[in-house]
Each structure stands twice: as C-alpha cells, then as structure tokens.
N, C-alpha and C positions, 0 to 999 in steps of 0.2 A: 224891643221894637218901640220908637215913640209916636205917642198919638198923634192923630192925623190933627193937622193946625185947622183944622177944620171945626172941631170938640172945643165949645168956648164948656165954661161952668154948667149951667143949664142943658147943656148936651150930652155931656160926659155923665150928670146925676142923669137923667132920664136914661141914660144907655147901662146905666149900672143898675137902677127902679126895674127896667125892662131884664136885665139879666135875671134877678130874684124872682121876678114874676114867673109861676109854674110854666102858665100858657104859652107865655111869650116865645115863641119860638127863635132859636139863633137866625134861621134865614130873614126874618123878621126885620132882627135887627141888621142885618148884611144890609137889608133893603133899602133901609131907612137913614143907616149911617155909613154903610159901607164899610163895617168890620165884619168879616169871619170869623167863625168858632175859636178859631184862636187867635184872632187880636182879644176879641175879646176875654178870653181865659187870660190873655196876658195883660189886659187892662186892667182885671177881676185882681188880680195878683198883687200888681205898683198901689191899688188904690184902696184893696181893704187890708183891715191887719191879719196877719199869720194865720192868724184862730177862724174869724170869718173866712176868709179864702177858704180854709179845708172845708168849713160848714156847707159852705156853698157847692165846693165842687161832689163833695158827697151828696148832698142834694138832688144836683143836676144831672149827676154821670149816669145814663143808665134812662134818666127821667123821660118817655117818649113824648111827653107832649110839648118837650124841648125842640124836636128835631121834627119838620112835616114830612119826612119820607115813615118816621113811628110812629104818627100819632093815629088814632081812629079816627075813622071815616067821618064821624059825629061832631068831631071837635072843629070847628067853623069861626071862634070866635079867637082873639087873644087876649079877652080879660076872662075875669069874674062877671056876670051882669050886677052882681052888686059891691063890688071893686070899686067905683066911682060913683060914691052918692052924691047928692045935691048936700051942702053943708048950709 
C-alpha cells in the first residue's frame, strides 16, 4: 500500500512518534492523518528495520490503551503530562 501523497517528511515522523507513543491511540491517528490500524502497521513495516518492526508490534498487540474501544474509562489524555517538557 503506498503512502498517502498527502505524508510530506514531518508527517510521516509524527505519525510514526505517535505510533510508539503507548497513549496514542490508532483511531487517533486515523483522525489526524487518515490512516487505519493497518496502513499504519503497514507504514510501521516499509519504514522501520525488521528488528524494530517486531519490537514494536509486540509492544502494541494486545496494548489497550492503543485502541479506545480497550482503553479505561480514566484514560482521557494521549500523552504523558510530562512527555512534553518546556526545554
């Protein structure tokens, strides 16, 4: 599947930033970029190497605060609040 011509550089790193991210939920990113769970598993693929890819999918498989139909009722946020410090 190729990426939407839409994903310059800076969009493609933030939608890969946002895949790693626990919080980040895939619909999240559906939202924002208009990739579902498996574009983006299939972007995750072409753009990290072999070893990363399994890392990740292991990671993620399973991980509910990936997906907002799993996650707990509590989880309101998609970072860390200290994820993004003032540098």
């Amino acid at each position: 599947m190729p990426l939407p011509s839409a994903l310059d550089d800076a969009d493609l790193s933030r939608v890969i930033e946002m895949a790693w991210e626990d919080r980040t939920p895939f619909e999240a990113i559906a939202a924002t970029y208009g990739l579902d769970e498996k574009a983006v598993i299939g972007l995750m693929r072409r753009q990290l190497k072999g070893r990363s890819f399994r890392l990740w999918r292991q990671r993620v498989s399973g991980r509910r605060t990936k997906h907002l139909a799993l996650r707990p009722a509590g989880v309101l946020r998609g970072y860390c609040p200290t994820q993004y410090k003032p540098r």
